[in-house]
N, C-alpha and C positions, 0 to 999 in steps of 0.2 A: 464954293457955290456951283463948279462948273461938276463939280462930282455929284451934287443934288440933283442937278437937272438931267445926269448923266443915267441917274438910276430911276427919274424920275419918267424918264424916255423910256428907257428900258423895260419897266415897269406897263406901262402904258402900251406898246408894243408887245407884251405877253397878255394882257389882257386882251386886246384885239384879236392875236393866234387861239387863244382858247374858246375864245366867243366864236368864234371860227369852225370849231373842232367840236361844237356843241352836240351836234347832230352825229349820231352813230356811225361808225367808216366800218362798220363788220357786214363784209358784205352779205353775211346772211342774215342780215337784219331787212323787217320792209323797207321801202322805198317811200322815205316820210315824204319825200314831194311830191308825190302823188295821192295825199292823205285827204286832199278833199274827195277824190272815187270811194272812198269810205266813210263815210256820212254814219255809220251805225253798224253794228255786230251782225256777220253774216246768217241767215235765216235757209235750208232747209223745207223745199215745199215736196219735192218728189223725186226720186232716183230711178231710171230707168234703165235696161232693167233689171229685172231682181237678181240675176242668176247672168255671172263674169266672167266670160271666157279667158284665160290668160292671154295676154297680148292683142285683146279688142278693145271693145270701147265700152263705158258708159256716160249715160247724159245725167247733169245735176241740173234742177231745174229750184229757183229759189231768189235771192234778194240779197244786193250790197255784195257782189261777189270782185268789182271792180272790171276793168279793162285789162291791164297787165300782168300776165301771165309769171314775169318774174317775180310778182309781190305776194302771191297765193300758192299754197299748199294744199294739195288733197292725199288721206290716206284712206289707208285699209285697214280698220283697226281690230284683230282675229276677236272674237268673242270669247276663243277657246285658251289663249295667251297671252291674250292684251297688248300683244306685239302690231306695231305699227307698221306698215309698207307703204312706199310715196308709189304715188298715181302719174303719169305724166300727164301733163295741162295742153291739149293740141289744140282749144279755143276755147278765151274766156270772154263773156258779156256778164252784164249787171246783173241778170238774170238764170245765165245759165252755164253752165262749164262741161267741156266734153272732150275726156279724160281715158286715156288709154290706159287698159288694165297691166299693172305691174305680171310680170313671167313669174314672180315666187309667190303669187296670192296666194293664201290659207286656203285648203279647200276641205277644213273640216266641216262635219254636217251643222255646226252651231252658226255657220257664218261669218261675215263681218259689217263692221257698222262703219260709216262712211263720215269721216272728220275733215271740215274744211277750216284752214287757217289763213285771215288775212289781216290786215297793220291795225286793225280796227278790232279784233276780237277771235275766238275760235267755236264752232259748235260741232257739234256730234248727232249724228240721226242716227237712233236708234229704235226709231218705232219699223223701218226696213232690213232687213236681213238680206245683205246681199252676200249669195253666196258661189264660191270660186270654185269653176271647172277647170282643170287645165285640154282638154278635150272636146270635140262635141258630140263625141260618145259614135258618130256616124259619119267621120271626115270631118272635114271645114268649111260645109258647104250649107252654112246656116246663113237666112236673110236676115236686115238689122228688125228687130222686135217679134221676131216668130223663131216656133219653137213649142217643144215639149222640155217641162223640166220632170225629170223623173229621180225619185227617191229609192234608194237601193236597200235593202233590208235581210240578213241572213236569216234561214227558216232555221227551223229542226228537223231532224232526218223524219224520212216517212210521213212531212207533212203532206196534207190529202187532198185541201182544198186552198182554198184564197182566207189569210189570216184578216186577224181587224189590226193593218198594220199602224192604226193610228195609236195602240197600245205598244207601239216595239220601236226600240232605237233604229234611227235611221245611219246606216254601216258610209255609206260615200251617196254623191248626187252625178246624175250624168243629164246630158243636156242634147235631145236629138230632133231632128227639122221637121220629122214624121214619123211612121212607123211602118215597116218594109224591113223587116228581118226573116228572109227566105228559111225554108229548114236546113239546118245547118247540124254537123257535128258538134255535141254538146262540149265536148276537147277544143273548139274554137271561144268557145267565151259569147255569152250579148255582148256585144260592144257599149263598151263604157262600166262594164261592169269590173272589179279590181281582179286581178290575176288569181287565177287559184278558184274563184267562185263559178264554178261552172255546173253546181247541182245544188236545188236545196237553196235559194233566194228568191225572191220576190221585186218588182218592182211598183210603185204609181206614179203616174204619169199625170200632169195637169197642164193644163193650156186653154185657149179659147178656141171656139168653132166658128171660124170667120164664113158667115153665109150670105150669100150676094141676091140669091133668086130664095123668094119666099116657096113654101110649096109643103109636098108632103118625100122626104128623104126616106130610104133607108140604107142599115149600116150591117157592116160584116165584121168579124172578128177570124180571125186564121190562126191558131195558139198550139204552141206546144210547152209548155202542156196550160194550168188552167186562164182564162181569164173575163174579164167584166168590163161593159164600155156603159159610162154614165154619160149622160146628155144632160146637163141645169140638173144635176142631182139626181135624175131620175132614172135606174136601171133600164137600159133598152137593151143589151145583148148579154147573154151570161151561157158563157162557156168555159165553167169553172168543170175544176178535176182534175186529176192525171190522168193523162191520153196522146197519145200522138196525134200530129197536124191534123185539124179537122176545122170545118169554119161553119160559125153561126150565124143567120141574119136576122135583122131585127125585123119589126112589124114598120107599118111605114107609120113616119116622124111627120107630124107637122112642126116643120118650124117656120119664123119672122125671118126676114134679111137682118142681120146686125149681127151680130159676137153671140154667141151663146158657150158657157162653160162646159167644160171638156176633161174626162177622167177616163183612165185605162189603168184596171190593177190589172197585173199580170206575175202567175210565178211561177217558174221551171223546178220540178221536181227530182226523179231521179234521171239520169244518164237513158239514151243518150241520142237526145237530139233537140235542140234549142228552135223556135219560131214563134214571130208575133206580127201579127199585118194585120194595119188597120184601113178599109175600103167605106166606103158608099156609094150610092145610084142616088143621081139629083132628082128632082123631077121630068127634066128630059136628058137623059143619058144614062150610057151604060155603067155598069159596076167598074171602078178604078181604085186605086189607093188613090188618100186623102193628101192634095199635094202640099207642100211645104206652107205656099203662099194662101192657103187655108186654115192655117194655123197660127195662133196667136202666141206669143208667152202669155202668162197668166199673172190677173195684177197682185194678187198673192196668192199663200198657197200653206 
């Protein structure tokens, strides 16, 4: 009898240890005690922004993301690969998470889509294309949400004018605060542009025109060799062709105070001297290049 009760203890006491041991011990599993901050599968509203400098930030902006940082994953997921890269998490709310970009992000032209995993579910956005610069094509001396992104594009020799690049693969992306590229030896390279490409490319440029004082503007281009500055769509300078440094100004702009869209094709043809500077005259003041902090990134592109 005392061996019945002996296994019957024993018995009893491993059930208790197991019941114990219910809950996952792998520590890269979530963190099921804190399972009520997860009420429902995380949701995806907006990523800002588009275009990832390696080893900056971006902000995810969405629902059910929780409080703690060790129970949530953000990746990089290549569009070009399908290969994954974790994001570090430097502060998360229910709402929002903001996430320093991994050093190996993908920085092919197809982008990546941006994957959140927490104890409650995992989603994917991919109606955003964010895509990875390791650079900012002009230093490091970019403010947070401004910016030029510009699309890099190889011509064909002896091209003459400004392509329809929206028919041509986009070759790499570069990411610059403004535009202030002095005339330069075409042996120096645009900056941001891949080595070796010093003749015979193209790039566009998109962003927003952050304008404080309503009024009537105008704008200058300075190109070696051709290029085109759009306002909301609309050509206001064109100084397309092969030629050396020479600068156009437009007619005067009326524009609103607010963000107005912003486009600079530009492309260097043969050898051998590289420039692009983009200026305006406010309503009262003299002609300057357009500063950083007048520049927006663009909400796509």
């Amino acid at each position: 009898m005392k061996i019945i009760y002996r296994h019957i203890s024993i018995l009893f006491l491993a059930i208790i240890f197991l019941a114990g041991c219910s809950k996952s011990d792998d520590p890269a599993s979530p963190d099921m005690a804190d399972d009520s901050d997860y009420k429902a599968d995380p949701k995806i509203s907006e990523i800002f922004p588009s275009v990832a400098l390696a080893n900056g930030y971006i902000y995810i902006k969405g629902e059910n993301f929780g409080t703690k940082t060790s129970s949530v994953n953000v990746f990089f997921k290549s569009r070009a690969t399908s290969q994954q890269i974790a994001g570090i998490i430097e502060l998360i709310e229910q709402s929002k998470i903001t996430v320093r970009v991994p050093a190996n992000i993908d920085t092919s032209p197809q982008g990546n889509d941006i994957v959140v995993k927490t104890p409650k579910g995992t989603t994917t956005n991919t109606t955003t294309q964010v895509y990875g610069v390791t650079s900012s094509a002009f230093g490091n001396n970019l403010l947070a949400g401004k910016g030029l992104i510009g699309r890099v594009y190889e011509l064909p020799a002896n091209t003459a004018k400004l392509p329809d690049f929206a028919t041509m693969q986009v070759k790499s992306m570069v990411l610059a605060p403004n535009l202030d590229v002095s005339t330069r030896s075409f042996s120096d390279g645009f900056p941001g542009v891949p080595g070796g490409l010093v003749e015979w490319f193209g790039i566009r440029f998109d962003g927003k025109l952050v304008v404080t004082e309503a009024g009537e503007y105008s704008f200058t281009l300075g190109s070696d060799d051709g290029s085109k500055l759009y306002i909301d769509d609309k050509l206001v300078v064109d100084a397309d062709g092969t030629h050396g440094y020479y600068e156009v100004t437009s007619t005067k702009v009326a524009l609103t105070a607010g963000d107005h869209k912003l486009r600079v094709d530009y492309f260097q043809g043969p050898r051998y001297n590289i420039a692009m500077r983009l200026f305006w005259t406010k309503p009262t003041g003299a002609k300057v290049i357009i500063p950083a902090e007048s520049i927006k990134l663009p909400d796509s592109f």
